[in-house]
C-alpha positions in Angstrom: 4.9 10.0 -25.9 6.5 12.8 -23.6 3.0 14.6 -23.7 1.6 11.7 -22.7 4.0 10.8 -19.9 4.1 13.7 -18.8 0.0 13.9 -18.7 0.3 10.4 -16.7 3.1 11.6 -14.1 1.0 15.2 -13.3 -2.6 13.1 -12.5 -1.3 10.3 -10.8 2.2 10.7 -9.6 0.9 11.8 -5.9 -1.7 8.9 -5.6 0.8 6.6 -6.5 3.1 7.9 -4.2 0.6 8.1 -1.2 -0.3 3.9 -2.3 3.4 3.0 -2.0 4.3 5.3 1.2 0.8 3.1 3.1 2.8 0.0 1.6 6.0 0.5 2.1 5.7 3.3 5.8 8.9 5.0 4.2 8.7 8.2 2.2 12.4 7.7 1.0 11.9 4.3 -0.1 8.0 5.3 -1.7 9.9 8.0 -3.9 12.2 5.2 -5.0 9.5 3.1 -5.8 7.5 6.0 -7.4 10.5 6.4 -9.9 10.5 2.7 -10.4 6.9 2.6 -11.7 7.3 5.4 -13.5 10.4 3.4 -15.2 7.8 0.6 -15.9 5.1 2.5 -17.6 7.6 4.3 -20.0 9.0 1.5 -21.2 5.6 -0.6 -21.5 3.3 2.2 -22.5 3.2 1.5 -26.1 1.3 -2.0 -24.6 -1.0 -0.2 -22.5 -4.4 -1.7 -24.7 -6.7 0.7 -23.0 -8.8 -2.4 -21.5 -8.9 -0.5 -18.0 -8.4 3.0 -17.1 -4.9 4.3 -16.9 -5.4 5.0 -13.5 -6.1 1.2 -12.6 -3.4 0.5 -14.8 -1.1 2.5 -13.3 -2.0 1.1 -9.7 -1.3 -2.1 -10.7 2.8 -1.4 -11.9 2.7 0.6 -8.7 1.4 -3.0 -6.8 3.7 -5.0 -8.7 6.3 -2.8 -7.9 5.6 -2.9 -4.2 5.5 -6.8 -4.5 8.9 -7.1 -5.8 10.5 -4.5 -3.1 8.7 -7.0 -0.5 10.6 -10.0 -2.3 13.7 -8.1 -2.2 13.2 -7.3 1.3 12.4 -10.5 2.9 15.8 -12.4 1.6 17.9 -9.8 2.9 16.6 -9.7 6.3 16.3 -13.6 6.2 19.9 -13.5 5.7 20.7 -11.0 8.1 18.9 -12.8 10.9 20.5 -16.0 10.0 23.9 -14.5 11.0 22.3 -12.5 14.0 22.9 -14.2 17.6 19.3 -14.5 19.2 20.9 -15.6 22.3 21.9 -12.1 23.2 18.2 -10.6 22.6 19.5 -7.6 21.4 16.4 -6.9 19.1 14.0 -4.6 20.0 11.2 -3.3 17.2 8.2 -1.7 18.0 7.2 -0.8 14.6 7.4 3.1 15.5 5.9 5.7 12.9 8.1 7.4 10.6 8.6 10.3 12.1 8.1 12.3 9.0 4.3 11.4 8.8 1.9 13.8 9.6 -1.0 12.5 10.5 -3.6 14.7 11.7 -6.4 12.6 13.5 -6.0 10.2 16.3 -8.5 7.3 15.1 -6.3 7.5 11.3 -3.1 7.3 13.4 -4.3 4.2 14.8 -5.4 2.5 12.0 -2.4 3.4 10.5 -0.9 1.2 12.8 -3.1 -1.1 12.6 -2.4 -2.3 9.0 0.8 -3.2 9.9 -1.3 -6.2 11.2 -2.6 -6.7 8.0 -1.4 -8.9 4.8 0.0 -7.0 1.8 -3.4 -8.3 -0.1 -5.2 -6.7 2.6 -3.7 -3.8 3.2 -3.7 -3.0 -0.7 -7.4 -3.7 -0.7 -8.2 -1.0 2.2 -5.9 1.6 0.5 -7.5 1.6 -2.7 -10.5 1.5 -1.4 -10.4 4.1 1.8 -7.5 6.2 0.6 -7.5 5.7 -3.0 -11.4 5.8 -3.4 -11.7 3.3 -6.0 -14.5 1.4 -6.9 -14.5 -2.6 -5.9 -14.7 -3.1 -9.9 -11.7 -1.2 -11.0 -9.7 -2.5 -7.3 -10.6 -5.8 -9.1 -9.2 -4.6 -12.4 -5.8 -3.2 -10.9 -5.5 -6.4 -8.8 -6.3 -8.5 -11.1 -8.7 -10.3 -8.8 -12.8 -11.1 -9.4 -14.7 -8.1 -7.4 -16.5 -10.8 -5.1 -12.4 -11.5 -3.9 -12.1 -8.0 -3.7 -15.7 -7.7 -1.6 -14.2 -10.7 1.0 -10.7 -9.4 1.1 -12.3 -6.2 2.1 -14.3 -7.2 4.8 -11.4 -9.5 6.3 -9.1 -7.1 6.3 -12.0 -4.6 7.9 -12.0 -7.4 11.0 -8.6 -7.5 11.0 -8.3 -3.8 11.8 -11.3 -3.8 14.3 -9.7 -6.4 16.4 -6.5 -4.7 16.7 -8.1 -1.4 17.4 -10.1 -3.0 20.1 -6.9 -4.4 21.5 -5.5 -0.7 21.7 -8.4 0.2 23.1 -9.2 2.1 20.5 -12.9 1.0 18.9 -13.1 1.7 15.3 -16.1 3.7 13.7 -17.2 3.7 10.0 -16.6 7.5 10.4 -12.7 7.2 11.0 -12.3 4.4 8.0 -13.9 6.9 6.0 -11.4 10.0 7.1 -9.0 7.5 5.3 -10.5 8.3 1.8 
């Protein structure tokens, strides 16, 4: 099982990683997650039935786990901005980059931004596709989802980030969704 672990952890560990750093837009809290999956698939390897690749398999603990940290997150800021005083309008967020990202080409910087606009079904769709370079079968597989979803979700989520880009006067170009991959 080590061997085998290990094997999983050296293929996959920085695609999973770069999946939950899109999701989450914090490397400190994708490491985190990272370890979390990683948790997951050691203690539920022995049920891993080999019905999809371990690849797709793997993305979709690394999904789930980006799900739960979403669920987690939204109760506690609900209940932080329960007890917050709008009145004052002391809130101010602009959604800035992390300041540790890197990115090297203008048009991926701003549709970086620009899935921020996107849902988490969405935004999942264009990573694995774009960044991840899966197939729309096996991003049906790890989302569990039928590929004609995965096909619509896809091209929703494509208008969604033209429309924003347009608003930042920034037009899109097949070319610069592509530089994702």
């Amino acid at each position: 099982m080590d061997s085998v672990f290990n094997d999983l952890y050296q293929k996959y560990h920085h695609d999973v990683f770069q999946f939950l750093f899109y999701m989450v837009r914090n490397k400190e809290q994708a490491e985190d997650l990272v370890q979390e999956v990683y948790i997951r698939v050691f203690k539920s390897y022995n049920r891993f039935e080999g019905k999809s690749s371990e690849k797709t398999w793997l993305f979709s603990i690394a999904r789930n786990v980006a799900i739960d940290y979403f669920r987690k997150q939204r109760g506690w800021k609900e209940r932080l901005l329960e007890k917050f005083d709008w009145s004052n309008n002391q809130v101010k967020d602009d959604y800035p980059l992390a300041e540790e990202i890197m990115v090297q080409k203008e048009e991926i910087r701003w549709i970086y931004n620009c899935l921020e606009f996107c849902t988490i079904d969405q935004r999942s769709v264009i990573i694995f596709r774009f960044l991840q370079d899966l197939s729309i079968a096996e991003t049906a597989n790890v989302l569990g989802w039928t590929e004609s979803k995965v096909k619509t979700t896809q091209h929703r989520s494509l208008k969604v980030l033209k429309k924003h880009m347009e608003m930042f006067n920034r037009p899109p170009t097949y070319t610069s969704l592509m530089e994702l991959a």
